[in-house]
TORPA-4810 file (N, C-alpha, C, O; in nm, 3 decimals):
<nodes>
NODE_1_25.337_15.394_4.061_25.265_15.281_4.001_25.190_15.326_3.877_25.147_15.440_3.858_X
NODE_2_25.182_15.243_3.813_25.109_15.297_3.670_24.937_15.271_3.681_24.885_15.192_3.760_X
NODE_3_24.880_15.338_3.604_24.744_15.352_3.611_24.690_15.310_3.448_24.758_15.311_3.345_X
NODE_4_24.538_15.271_3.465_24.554_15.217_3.323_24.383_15.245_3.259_24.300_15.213_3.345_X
NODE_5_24.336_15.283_3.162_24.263_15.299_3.136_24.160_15.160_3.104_24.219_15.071_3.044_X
NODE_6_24.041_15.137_3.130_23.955_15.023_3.085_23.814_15.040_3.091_23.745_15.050_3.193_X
NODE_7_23.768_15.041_2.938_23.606_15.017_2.904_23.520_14.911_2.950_23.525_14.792_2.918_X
NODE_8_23.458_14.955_3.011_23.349_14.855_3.038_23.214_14.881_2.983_23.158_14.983_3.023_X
NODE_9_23.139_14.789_2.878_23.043_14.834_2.805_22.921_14.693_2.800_22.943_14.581_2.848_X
NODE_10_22.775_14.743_2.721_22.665_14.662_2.757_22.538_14.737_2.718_22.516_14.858_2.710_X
NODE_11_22.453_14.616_2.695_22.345_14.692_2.673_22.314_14.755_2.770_22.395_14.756_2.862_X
NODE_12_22.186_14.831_2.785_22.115_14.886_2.910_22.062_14.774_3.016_22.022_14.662_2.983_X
NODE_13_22.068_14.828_3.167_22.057_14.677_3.244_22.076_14.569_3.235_21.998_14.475_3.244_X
NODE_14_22.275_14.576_3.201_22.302_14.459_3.138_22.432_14.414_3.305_22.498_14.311_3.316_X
NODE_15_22.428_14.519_3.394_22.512_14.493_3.502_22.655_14.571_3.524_22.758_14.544_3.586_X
NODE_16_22.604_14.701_3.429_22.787_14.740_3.414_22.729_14.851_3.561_22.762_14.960_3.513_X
NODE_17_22.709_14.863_3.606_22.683_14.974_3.719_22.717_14.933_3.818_22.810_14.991_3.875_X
NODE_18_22.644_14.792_3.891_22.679_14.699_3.936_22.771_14.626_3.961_22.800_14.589_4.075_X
NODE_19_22.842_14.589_3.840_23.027_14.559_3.849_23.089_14.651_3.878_23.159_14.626_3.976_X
NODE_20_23.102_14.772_3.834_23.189_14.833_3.900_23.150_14.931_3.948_23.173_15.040_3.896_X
NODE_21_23.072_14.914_4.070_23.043_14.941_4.178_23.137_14.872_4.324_23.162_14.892_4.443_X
NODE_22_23.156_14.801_4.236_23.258_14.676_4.357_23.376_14.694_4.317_23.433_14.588_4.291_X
NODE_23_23.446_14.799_4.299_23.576_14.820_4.241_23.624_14.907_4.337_23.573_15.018_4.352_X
NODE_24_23.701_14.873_4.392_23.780_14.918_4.558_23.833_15.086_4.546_23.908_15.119_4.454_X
NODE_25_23.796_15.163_4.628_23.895_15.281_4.635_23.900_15.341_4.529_24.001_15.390_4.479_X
NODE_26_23.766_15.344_4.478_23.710_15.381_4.340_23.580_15.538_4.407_23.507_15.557_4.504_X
NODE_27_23.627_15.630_4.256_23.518_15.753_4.285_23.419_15.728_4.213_23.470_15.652_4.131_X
NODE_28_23.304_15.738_4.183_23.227_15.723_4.040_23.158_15.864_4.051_23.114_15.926_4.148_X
NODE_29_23.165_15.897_3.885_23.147_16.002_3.829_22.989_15.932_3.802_22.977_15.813_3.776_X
NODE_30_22.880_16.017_3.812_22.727_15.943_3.769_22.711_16.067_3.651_22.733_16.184_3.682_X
NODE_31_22.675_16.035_3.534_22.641_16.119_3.436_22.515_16.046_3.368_22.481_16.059_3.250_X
NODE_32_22.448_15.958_3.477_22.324_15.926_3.367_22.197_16.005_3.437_22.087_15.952_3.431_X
NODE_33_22.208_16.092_3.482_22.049_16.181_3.479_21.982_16.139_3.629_21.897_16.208_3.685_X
NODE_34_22.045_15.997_3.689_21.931_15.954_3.764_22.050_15.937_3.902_22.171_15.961_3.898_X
NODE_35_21.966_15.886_4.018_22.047_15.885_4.148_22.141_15.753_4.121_22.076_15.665_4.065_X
NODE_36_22.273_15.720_4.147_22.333_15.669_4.188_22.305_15.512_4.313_22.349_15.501_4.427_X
NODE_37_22.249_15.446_4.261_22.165_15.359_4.347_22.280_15.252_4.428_22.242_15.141_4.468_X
NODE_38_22.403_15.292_4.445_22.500_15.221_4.534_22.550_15.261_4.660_22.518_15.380_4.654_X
NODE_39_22.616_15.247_4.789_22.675_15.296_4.891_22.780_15.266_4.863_22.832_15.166_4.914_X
NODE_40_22.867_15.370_4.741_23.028_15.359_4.726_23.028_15.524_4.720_22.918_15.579_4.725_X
NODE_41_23.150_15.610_4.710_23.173_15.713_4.697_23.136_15.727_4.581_23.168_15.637_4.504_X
NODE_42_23.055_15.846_4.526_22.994_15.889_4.386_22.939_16.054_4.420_22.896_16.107_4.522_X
NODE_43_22.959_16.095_4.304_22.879_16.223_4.259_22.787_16.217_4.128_22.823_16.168_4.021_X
NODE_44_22.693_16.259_4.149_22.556_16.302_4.058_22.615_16.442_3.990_22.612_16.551_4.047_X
NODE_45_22.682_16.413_3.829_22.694_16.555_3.775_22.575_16.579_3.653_22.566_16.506_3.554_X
NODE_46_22.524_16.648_3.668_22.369_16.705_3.639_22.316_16.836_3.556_22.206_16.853_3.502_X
NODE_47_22.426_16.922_3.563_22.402_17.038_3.490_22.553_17.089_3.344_22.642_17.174_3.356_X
NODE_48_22.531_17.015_3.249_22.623_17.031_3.164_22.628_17.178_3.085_22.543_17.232_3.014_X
NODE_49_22.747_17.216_3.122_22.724_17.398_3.068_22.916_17.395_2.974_23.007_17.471_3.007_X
NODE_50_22.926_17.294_2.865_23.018_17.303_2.832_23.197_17.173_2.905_23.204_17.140_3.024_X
NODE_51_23.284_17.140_2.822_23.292_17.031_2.892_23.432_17.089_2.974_23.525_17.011_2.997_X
NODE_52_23.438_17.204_3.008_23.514_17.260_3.130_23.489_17.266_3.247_23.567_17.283_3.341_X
NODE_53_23.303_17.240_3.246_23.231_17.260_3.348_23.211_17.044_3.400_23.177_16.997_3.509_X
NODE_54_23.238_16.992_3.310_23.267_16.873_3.368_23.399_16.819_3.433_23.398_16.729_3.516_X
NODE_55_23.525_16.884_3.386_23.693_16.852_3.434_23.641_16.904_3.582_23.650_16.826_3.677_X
NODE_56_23.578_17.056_3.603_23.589_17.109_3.665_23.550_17.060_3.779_23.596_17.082_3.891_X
NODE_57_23.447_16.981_3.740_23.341_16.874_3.857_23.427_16.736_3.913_23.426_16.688_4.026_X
NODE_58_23.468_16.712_3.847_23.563_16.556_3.885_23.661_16.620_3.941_23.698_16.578_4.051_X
NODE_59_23.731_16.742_3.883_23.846_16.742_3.981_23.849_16.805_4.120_23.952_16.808_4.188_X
NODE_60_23.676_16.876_4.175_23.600_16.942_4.294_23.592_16.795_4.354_23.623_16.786_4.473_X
NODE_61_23.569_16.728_4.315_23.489_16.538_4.365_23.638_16.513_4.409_23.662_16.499_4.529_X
NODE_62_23.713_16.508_4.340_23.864_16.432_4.372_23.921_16.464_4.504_23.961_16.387_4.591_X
NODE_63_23.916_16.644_4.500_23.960_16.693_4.614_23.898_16.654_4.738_23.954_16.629_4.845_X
NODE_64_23.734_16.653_4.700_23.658_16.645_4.812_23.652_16.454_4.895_23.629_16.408_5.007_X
NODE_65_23.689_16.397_4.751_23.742_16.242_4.821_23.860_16.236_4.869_23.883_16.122_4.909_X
NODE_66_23.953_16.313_4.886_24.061_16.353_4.963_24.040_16.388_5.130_24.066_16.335_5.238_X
NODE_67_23.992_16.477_5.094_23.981_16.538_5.209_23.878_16.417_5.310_23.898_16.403_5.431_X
NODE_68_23.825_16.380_5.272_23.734_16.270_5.354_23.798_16.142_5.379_23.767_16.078_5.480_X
NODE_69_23.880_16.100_5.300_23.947_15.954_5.271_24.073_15.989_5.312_24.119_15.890_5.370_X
NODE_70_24.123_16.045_5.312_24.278_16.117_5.308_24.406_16.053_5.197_24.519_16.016_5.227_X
NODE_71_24.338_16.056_5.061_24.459_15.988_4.993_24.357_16.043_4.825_24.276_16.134_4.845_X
NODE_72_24.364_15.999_4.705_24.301_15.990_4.602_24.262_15.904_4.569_24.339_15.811_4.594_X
NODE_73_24.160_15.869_4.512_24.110_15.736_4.455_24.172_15.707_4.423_24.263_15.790_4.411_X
NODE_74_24.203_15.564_4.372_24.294_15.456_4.314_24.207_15.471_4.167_24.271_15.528_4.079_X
NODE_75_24.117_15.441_4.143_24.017_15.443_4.017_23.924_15.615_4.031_23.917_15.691_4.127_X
NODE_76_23.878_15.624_3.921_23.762_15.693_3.899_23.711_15.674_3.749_23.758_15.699_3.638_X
NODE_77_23.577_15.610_3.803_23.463_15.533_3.693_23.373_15.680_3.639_23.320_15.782_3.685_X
NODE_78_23.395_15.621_3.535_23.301_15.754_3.432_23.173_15.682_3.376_23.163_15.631_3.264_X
NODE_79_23.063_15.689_3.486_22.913_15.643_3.450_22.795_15.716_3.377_22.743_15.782_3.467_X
NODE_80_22.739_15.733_3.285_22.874_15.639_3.130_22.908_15.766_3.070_22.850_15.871_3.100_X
NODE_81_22.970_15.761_3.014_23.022_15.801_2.895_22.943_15.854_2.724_22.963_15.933_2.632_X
NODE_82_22.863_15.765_2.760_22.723_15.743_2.687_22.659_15.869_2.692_22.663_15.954_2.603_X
NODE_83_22.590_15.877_2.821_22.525_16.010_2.880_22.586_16.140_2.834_22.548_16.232_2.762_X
NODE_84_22.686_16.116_2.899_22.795_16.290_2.898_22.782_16.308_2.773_22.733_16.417_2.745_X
NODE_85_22.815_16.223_2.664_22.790_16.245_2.507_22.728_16.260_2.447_22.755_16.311_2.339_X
NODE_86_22.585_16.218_2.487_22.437_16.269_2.452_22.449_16.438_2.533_22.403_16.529_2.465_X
NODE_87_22.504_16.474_2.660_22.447_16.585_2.696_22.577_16.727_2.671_22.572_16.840_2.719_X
NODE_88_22.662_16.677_2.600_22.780_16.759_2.528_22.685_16.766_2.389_22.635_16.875_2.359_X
NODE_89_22.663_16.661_2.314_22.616_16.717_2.177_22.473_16.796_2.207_22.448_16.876_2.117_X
NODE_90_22.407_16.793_2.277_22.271_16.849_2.321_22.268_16.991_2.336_22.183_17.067_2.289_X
NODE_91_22.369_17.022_2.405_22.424_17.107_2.499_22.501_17.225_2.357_22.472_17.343_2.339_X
NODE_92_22.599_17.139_2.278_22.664_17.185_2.119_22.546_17.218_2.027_22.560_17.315_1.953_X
NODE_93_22.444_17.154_2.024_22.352_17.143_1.958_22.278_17.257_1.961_22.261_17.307_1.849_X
NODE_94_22.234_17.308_2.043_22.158_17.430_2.153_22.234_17.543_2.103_22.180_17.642_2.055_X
NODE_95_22.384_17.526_2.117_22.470_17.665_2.133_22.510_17.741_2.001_22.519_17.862_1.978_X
NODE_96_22.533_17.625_1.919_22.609_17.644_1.794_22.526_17.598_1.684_22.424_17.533_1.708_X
NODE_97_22.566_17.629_1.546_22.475_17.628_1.437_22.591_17.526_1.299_22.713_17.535_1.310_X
NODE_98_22.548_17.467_1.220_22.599_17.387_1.128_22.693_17.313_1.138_22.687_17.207_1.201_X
NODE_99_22.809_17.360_1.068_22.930_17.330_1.105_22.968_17.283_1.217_22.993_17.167_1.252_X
NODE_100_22.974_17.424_1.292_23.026_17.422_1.431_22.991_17.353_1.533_23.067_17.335_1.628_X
NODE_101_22.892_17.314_1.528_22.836_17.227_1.612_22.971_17.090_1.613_23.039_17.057_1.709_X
NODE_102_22.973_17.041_1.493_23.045_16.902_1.472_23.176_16.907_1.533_23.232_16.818_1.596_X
NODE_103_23.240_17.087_1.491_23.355_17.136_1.526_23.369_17.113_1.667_23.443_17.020_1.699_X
NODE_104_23.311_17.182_1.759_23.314_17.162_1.886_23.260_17.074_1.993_23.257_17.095_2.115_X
NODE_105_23.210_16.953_1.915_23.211_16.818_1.930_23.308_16.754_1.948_23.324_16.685_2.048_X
NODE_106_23.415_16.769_1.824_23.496_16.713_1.837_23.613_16.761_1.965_23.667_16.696_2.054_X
NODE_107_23.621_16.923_1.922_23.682_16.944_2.019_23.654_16.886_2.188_23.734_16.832_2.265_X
NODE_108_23.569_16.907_2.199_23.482_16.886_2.386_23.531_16.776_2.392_23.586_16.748_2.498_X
NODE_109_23.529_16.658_2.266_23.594_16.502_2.247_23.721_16.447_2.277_23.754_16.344_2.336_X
NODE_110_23.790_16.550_2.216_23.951_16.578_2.256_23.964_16.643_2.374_24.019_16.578_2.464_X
NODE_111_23.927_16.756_2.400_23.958_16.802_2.571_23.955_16.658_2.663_24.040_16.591_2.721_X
NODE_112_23.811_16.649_2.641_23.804_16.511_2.759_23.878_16.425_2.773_23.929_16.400_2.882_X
NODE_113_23.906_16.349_2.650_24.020_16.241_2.673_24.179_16.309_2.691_24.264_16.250_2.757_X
NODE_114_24.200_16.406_2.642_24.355_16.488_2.698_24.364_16.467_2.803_24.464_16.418_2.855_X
NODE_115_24.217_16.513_2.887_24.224_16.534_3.075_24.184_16.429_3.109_24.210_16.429_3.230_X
NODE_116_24.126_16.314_3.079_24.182_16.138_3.160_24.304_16.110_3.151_24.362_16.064_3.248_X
NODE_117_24.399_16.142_2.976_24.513_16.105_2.966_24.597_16.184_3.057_24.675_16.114_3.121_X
NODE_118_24.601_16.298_3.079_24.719_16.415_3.079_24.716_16.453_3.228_24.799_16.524_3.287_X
NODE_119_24.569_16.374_3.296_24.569_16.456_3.406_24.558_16.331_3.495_24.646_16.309_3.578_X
NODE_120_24.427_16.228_3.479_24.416_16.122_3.543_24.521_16.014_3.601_24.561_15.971_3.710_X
NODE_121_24.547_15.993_3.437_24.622_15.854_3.417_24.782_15.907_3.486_24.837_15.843_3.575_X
NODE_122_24.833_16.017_3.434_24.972_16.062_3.473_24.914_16.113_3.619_25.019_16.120_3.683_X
NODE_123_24.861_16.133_3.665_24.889_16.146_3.843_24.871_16.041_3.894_24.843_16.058_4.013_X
NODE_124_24.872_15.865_3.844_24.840_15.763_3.897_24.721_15.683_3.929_24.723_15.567_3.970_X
NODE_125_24.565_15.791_3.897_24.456_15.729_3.879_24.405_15.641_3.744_24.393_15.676_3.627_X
NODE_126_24.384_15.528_3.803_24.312_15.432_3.667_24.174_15.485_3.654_24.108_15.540_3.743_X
NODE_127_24.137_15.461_3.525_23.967_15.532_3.469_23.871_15.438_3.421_23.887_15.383_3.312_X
NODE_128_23.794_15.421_3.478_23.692_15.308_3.419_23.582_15.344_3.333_23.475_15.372_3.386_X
NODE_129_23.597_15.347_3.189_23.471_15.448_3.089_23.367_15.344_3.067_23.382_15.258_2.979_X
NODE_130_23.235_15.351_3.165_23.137_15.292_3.141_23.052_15.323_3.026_23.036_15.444_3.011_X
NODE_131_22.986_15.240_2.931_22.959_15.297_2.817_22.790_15.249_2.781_22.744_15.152_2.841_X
NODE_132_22.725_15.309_2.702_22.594_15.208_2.656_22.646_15.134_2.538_22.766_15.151_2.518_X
NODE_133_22.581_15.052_2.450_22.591_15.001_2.297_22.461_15.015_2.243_22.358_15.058_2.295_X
NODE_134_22.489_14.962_2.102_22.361_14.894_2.018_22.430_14.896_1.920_22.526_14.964_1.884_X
NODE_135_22.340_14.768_1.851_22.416_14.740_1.757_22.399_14.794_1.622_22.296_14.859_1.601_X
NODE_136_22.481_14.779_1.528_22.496_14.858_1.421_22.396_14.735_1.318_22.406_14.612_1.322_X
NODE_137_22.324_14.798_1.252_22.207_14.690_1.155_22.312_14.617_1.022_22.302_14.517_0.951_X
NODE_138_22.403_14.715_1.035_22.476_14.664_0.851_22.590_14.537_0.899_22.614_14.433_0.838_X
NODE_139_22.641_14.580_1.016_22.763_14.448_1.069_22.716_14.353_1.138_22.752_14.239_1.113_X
NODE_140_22.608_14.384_1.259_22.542_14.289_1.365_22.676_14.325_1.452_22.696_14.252_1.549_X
NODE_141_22.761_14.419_1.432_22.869_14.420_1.587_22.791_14.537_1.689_22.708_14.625_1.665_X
NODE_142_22.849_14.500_1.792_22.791_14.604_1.898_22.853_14.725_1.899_22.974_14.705_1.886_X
NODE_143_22.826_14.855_1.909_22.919_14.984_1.910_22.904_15.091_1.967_22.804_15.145_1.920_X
NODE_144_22.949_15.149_2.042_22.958_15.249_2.082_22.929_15.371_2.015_23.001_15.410_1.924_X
NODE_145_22.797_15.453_2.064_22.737_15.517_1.950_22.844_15.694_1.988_22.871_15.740_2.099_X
NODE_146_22.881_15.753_1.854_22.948_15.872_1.872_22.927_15.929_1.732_22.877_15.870_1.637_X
NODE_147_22.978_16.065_1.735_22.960_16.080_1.631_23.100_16.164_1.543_23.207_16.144_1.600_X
NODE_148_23.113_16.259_1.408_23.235_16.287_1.331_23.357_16.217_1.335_23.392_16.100_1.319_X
NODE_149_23.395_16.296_1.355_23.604_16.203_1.387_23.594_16.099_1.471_23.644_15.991_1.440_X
NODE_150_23.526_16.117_1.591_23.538_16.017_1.685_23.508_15.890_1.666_23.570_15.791_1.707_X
NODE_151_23.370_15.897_1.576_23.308_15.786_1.539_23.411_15.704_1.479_23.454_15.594_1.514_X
NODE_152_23.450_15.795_1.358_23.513_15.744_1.267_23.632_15.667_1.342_23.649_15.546_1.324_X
NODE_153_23.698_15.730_1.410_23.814_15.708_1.482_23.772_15.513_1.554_23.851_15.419_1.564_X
NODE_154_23.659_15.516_1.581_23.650_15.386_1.655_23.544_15.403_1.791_23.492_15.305_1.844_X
NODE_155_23.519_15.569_1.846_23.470_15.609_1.917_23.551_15.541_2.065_23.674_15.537_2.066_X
NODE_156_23.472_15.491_2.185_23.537_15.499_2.299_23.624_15.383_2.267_23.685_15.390_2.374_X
NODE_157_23.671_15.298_2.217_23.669_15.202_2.208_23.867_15.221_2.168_23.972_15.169_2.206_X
NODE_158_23.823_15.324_2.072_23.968_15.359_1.977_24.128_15.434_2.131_24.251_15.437_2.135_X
NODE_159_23.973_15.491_2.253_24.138_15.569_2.360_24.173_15.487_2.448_24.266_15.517_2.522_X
NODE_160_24.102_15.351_2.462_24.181_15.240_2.553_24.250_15.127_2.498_24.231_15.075_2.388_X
NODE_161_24.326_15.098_2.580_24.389_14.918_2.556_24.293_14.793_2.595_24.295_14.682_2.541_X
NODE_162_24.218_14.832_2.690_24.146_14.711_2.759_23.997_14.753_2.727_23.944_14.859_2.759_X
NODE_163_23.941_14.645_2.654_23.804_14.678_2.694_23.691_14.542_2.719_23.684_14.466_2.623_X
NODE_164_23.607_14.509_2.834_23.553_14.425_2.800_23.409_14.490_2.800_23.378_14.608_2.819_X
NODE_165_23.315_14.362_2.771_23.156_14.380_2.722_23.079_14.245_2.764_23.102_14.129_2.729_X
NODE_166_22.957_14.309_2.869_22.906_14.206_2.956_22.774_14.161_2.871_22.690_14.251_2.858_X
NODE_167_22.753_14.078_2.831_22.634_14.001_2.748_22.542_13.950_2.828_22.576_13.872_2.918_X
NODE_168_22.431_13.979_2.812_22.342_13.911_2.860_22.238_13.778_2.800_22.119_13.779_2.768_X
NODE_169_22.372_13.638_2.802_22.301_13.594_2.719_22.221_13.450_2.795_22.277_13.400_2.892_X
NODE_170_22.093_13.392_2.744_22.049_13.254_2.791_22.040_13.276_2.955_22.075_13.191_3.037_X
NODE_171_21.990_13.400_2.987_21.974_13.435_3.113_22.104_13.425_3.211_22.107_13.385_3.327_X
NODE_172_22.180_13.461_3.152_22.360_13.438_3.262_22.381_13.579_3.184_22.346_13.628_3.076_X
NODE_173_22.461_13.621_3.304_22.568_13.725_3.256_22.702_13.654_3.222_22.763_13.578_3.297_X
NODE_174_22.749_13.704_3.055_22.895_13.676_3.041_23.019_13.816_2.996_23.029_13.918_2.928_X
NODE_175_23.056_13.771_3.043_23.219_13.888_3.040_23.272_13.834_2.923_23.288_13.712_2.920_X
NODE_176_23.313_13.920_2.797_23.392_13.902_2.728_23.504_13.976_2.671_23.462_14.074_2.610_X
NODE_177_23.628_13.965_2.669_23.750_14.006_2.677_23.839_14.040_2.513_23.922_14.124_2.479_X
NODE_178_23.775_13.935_2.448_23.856_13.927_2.304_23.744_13.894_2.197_23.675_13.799_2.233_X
NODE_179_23.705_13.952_2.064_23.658_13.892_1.938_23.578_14.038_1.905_23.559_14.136_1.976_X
NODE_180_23.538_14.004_1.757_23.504_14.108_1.656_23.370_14.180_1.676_23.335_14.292_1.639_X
NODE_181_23.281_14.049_1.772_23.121_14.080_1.780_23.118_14.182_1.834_23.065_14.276_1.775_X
NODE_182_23.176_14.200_1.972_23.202_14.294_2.044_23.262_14.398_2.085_23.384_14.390_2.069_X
NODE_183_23.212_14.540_2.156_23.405_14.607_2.180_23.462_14.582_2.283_23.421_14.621_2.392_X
NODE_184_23.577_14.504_2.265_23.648_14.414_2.317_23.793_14.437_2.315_23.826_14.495_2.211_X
NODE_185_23.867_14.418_2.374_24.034_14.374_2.307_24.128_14.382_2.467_24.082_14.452_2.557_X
NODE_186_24.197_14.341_2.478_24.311_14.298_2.577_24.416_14.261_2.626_24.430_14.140_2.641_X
NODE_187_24.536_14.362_2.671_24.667_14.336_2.654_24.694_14.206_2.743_24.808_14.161_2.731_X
NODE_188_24.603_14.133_2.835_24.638_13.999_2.858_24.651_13.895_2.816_24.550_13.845_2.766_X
NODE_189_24.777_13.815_2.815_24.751_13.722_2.719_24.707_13.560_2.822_24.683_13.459_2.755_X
NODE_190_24.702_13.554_2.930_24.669_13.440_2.972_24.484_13.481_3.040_24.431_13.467_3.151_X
NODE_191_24.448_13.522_2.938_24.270_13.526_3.012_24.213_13.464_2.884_24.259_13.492_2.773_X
NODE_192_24.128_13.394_2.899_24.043_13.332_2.804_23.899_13.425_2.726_23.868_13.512_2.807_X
NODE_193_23.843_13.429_2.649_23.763_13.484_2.552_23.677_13.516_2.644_23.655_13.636_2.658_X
NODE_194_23.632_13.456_2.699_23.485_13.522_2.778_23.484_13.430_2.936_23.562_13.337_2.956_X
NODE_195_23.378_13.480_3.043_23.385_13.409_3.149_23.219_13.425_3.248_23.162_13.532_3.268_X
NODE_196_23.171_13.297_3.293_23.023_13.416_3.352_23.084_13.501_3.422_23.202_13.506_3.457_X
NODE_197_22.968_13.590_3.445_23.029_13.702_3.501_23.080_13.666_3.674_23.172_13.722_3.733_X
NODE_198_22.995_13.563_3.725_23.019_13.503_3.863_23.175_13.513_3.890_23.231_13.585_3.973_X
NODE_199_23.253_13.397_3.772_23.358_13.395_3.783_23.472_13.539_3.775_23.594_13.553_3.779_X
NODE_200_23.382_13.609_3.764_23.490_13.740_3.747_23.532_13.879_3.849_23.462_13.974_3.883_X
NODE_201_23.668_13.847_3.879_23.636_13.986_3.996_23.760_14.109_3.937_23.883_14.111_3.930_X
NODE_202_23.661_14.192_3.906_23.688_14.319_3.850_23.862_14.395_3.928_23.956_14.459_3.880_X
NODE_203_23.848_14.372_3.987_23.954_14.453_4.100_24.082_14.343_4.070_24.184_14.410_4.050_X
NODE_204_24.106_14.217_4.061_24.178_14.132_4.025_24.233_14.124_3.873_24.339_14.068_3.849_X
NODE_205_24.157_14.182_3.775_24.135_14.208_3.641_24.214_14.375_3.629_24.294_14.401_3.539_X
NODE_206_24.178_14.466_3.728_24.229_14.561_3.709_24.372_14.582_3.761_24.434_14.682_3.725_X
NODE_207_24.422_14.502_3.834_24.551_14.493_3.933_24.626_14.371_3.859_24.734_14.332_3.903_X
NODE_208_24.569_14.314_3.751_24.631_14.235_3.648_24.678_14.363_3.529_24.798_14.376_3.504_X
NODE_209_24.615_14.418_3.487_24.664_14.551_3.360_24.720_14.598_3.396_24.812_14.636_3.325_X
NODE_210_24.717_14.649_3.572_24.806_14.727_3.603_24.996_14.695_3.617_25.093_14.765_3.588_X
NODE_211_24.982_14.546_3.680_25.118_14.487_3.674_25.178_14.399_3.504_25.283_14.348_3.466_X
NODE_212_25.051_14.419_3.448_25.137_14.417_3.290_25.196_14.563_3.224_25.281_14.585_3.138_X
NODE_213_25.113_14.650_3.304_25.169_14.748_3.233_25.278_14.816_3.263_25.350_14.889_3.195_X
NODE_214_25.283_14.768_3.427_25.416_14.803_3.446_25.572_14.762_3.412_25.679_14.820_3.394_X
NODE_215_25.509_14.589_3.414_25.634_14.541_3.320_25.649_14.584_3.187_25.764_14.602_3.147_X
NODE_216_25.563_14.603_3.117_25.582_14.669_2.937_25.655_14.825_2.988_25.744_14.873_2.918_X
NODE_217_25.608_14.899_3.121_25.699_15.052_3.167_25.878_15.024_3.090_25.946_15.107_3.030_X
NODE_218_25.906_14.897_3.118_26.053_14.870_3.218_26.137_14.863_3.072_26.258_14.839_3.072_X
NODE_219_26.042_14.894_2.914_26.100_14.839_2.838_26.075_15.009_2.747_26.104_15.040_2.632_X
NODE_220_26.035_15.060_2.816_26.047_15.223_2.733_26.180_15.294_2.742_26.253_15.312_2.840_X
NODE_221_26.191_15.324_2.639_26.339_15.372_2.599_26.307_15.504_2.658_26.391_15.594_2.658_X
</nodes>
């Protein structure tokens, strides 16, 4: 079965922890500093010493949700993404001097996504990259803050197909799927622009990408 990558992004306490928290047969990776405030399978990774020492941690968690569950997660959520990237450049920042710093930014940037692509996605796990925003003052769009190539590149936004972004607007939570304000975009074509979030169940959304993507499989040469 194919596995599929999807961003989920928001301001701070905007509900992305929360949503997919309810995402079935799911591991979550916690990289924001603080406890994990759900009863789903999760690990607290806490001591960043380089980003070998993070593959190294998800793929100790994987085994160890094996061995307890007896199968592999179906998903594994990366809470957020945000974090790990503040504590990779921190961490680059500390170690290395000018240049290099940016250098092995980028690199740590590329490792990581190689090993969701190369390792995750091709053994059949889908990845859920939880993210923070804010918005940029010169566009008014929301963005995913990163920095050198990556930035440039589009940042998290640029290594998936799917991404939605939960708004918190007029006191409702809304899900939105498609448009410029946001980072957004979606290989579905029968879902509409946005939805409250009530109406939305994550696991139905993800088992929708997954059976589009398998039909788009059937057409690779």
């Amino acid at each position: 079965m194919s596995s599929v990558k999807l961003l989920v992004s928001a301001y701070e306490s905007s509900g992305k922890s929360t949503l997919t928290s309810t995402i079935k047969d799911a591991l979550v990776i916690n990289f924001d500093r603080k406890e994990y405030g759900f009863n789903v399978p999760h690990a607290n990774f806490t001591n960043y010493e380089g980003m070998g020492s993070v593959i190294n941690f998800i793929n100790e968690k994987i085994k160890k949700y094996k061995e307890t569950f007896g199968t592999l997660p179906k998903v594994v959520v990366l809470d957020t993404v945000t974090q790990l990237y503040s504590a990779m450049a921190r961490y680059n920042g500390n170690k290395y001097t000018g240049f290099n710093i940016h250098s092995q930014n980028n690199s740590d940037t590329l490792d990581f996504n190689s090993y969701v692509e190369d390792v995750l996605i091709k053994n059949g796990i889908s990845v859920v990259i939880v993210a923070h925003t804010t918005v940029d003052s010169d566009s008014g769009r929301h963005i995913i803050p990163a920095s050198g190539q990556f930035n440039k590149a589009g940042s998290w936004l640029s290594v998936v197909n799917d991404a939605i972004f939960i708004e918190k607007a007029t006191g409702k939570l809304v899900v939105h799927f498609r448009g410029f304000k946001f980072p957004t975009r979606t290989t579905l074509k029968d879902i509409p622009d946005k939805m409250d979030i009530e109406s939305f169940d994550i696991n139905e959304y993800i088992d929708k990408l997954i059976n589009s993507k398998n039909e788009a499989d059937k057409f690779v040469l």
